[in-house]
C-alpha positions as CSV (number, residue, x, y, z in Angstrom):
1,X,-16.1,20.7,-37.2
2,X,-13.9,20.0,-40.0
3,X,-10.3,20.8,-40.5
4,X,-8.4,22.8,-42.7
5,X,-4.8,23.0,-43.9
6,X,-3.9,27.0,-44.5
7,X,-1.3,28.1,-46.8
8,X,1.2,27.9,-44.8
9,X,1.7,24.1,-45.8
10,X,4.7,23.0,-46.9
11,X,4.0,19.7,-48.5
12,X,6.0,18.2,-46.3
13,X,3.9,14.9,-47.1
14,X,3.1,13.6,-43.2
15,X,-0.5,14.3,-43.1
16,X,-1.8,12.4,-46.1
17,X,-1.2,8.8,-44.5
18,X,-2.1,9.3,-41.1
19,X,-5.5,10.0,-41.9
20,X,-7.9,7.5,-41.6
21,X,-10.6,8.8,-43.5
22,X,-8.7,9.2,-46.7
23,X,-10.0,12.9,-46.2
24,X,-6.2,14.6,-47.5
25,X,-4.9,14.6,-50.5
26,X,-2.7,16.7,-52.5
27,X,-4.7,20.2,-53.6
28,X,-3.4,22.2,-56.7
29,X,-0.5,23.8,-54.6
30,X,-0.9,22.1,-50.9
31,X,-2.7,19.3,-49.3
32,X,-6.7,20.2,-48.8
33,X,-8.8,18.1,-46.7
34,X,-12.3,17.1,-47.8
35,X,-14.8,18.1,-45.2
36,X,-17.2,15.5,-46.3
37,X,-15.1,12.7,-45.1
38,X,-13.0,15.0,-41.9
39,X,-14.4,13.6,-39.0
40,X,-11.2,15.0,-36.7
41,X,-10.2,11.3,-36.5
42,X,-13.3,11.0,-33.9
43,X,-14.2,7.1,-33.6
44,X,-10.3,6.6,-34.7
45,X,-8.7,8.4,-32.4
46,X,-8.6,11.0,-28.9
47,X,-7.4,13.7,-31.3
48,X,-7.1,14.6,-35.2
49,X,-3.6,12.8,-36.2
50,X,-2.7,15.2,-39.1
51,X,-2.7,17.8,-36.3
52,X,-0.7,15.7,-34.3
53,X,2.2,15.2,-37.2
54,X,2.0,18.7,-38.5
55,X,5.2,20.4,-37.9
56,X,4.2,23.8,-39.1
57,X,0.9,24.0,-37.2
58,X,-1.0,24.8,-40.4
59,X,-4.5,22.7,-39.7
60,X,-7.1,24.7,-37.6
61,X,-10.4,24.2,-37.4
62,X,-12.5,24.9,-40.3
63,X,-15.5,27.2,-39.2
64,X,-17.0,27.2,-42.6
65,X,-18.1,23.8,-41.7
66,X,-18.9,23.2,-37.8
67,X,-20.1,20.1,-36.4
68,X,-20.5,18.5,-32.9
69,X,-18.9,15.8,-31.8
70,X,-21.9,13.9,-32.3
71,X,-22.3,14.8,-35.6
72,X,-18.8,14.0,-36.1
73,X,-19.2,10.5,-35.0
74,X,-22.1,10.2,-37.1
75,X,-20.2,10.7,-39.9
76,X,-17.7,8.3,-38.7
77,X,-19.5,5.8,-38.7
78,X,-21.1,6.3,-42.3
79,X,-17.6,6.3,-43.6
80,X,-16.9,3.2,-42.0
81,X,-20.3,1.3,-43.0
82,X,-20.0,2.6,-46.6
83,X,-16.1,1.9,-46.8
84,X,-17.4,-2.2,-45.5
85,X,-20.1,-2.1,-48.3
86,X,-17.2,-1.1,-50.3
């Protein structure tokens, strides 16, 4: 499942480069993640890092867009193949 940032971010500007994915970037008003590119840093890491930095706790899961692991790693690794092709 993707992630989310609610609008209870505060720009605070730590999320952005700790994702591997290049899924963040800055929305109109707050950071947005794309969920087309979230993979919840699986194949990068044990656990999503912009959760990890977060000091507001404003990233849950986004149910509008579940996935399994699996699926997740899946699209790790299309990421990854496509970002070699480059």
């Amino acid at each position: 499942m993707a992630l989310k940032i609610t609008d209870e971010c505060i720009n605070c500007d730590v999320c952005e480069p700790v994702c591997p994915n290049q899924a963040i970037t800055m929305g109109e008003l707050i950071y947005v993640i794309e969920p087309s590119r979230c993979t919840e840093c699986v194949g990068h890491f044990d656990e999503p890092q912009c959760v990890v930095v977060c000091p507001v706790n404003c990233i849950p899961l986004d149910t509008m867009h579940q996935e399994t692991r699996e699926e997740l790693l899946v699209k790790y690794q299309k990421l990854v193949v496509h970002q070699a092709l480059g």
